[in-house]
C-alpha positions as CSV (number, residue, x, y, z in Angstrom):
1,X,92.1,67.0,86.1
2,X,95.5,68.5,85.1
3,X,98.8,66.9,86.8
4,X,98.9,70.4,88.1
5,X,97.8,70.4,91.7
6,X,95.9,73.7,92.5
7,X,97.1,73.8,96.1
8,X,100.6,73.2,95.1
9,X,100.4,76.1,92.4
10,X,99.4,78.4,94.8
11,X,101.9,77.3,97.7
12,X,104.8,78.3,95.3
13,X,103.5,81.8,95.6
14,X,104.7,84.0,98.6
15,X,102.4,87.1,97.4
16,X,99.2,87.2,95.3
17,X,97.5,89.9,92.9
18,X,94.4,91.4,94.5
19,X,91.4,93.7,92.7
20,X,89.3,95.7,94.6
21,X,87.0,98.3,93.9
22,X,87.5,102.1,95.2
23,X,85.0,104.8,96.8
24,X,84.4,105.5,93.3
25,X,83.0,101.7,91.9
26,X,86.5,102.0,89.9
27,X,88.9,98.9,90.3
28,X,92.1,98.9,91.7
29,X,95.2,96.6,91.7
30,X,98.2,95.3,93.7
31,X,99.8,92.8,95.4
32,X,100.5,91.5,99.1
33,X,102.3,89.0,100.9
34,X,100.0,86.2,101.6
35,X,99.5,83.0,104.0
36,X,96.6,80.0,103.7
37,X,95.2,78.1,106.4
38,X,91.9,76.1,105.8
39,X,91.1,77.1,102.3
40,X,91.5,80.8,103.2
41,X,94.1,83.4,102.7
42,X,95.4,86.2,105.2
43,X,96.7,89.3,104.3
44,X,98.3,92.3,106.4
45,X,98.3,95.3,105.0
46,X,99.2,99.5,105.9
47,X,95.8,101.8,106.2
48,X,98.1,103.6,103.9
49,X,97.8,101.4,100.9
50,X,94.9,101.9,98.9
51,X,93.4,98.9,98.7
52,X,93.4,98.6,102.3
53,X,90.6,101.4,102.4
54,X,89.0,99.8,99.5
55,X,88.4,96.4,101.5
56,X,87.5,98.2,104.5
57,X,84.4,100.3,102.5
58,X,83.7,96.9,100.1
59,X,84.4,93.7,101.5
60,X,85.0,91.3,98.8
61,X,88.0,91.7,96.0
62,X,89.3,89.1,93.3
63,X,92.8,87.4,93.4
64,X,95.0,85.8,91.2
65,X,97.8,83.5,91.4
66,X,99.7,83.6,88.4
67,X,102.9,81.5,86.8
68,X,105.8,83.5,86.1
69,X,106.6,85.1,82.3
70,X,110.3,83.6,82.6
71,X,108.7,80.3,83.4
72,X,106.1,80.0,80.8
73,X,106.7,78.3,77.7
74,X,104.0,80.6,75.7
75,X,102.6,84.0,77.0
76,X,99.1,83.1,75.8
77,X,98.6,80.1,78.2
78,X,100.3,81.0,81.5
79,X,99.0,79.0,84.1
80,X,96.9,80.9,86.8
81,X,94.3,80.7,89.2
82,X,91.7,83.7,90.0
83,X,89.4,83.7,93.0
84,X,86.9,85.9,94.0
85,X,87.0,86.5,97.5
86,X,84.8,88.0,100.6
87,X,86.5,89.9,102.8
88,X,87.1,89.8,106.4
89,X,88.6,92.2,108.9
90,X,90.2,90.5,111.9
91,X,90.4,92.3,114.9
92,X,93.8,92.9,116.9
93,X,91.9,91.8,119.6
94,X,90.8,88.4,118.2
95,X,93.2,85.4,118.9
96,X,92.7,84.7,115.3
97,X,94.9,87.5,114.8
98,X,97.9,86.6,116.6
99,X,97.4,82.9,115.1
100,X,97.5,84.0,111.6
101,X,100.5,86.5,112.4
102,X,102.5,83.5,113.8
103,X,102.1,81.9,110.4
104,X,103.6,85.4,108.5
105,X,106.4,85.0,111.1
106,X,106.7,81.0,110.2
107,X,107.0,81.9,106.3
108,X,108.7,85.1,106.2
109,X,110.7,85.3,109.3
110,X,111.4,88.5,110.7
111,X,110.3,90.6,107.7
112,X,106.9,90.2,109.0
113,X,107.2,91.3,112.5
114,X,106.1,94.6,111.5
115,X,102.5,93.4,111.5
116,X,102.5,93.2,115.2
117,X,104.2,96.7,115.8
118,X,102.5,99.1,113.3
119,X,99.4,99.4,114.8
120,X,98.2,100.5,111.4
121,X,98.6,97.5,109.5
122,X,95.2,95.6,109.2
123,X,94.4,91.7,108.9
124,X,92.0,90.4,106.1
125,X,90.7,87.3,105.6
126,X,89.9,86.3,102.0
127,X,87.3,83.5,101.7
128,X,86.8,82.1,98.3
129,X,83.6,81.6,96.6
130,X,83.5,81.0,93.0
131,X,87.1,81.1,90.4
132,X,89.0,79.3,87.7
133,X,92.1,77.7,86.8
134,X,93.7,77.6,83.4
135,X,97.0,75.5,83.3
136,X,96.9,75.3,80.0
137,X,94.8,75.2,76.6
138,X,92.0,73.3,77.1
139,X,92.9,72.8,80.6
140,X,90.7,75.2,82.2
141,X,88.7,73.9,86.0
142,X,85.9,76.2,88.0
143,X,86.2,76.3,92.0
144,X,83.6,76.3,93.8
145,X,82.5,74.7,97.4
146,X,86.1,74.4,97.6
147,X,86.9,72.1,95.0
148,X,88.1,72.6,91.4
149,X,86.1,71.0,88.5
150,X,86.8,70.4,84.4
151,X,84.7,72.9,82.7
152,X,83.1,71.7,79.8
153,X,85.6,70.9,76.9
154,X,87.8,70.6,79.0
């Protein structure tokens, strides 16, 4: 495995690219603020923003964590990690929520307080079933069951 932790890739991150697919089958892409407890990520998002209603009518979307242009030392091998997710809608109603919007609060201070007050902002979960990592040439690793593995020639 790469000296590149996955985990610690991703915690450097304070948003994360998301895909997901309109009324129309077409994709769509943006970007949220994001926060990870057990494996999973959480993000909070305005009814307003497209991809909000795109979750909402099909719930599962890919992700991708990727290293910055002004970091990398070539543009063909930026290190990155894409996940494709299923989607889950927390309820207001569900402790879960106010747990997971104590962790916004914990990372972005009170930038994120806005989740609790707009009553349309809405809580996803993103569960992770299948991805890859590249970190490099030849340095390429499949997640899945939670754990990242070489692929082959690797």
């Amino acid at each position: 495995m790469s000296q590149i932790d996955p985990i610690e890739f991703i915690d450097q991150f304070d948003t994360l690219t998301i895909s997901s697919i309109n009324n129309k089958q077409k994709p769509h892409c943006s970007y949220a603020p994001f926060v990870s407890q057990e494996k999973k990520f959480y993000i909070c998002i305005s009814k307003m923003a497209q991809h909000t209603n795109n979750l909402l009518k099909t719930p599962t979307a890919s992700i991708m964590f990727i290293e910055d242009e002004s970091e990398s030392k070539n543009s063909f091998a930026r290190k990155r990690i894409t996940l494709d997710v299923d989607i889950l809608n927390i309820q207001r109603d569900d402790k879960k929520f106010s747990e997971i919007i104590s962790l916004f609060n914990e990372k972005f201070g009170e930038k994120s307080s806005i989740y609790e007050q707009m009553a349309d902002f809405y809580l996803f979960e993103l569960t992770p079933y299948s991805g890859r990592a590249v970190f490099g040439f030849a340095e390429a690793y499949k997640y899945k069951g939670g754990a990242f593995t070489p692929l082959m020639g690797s």
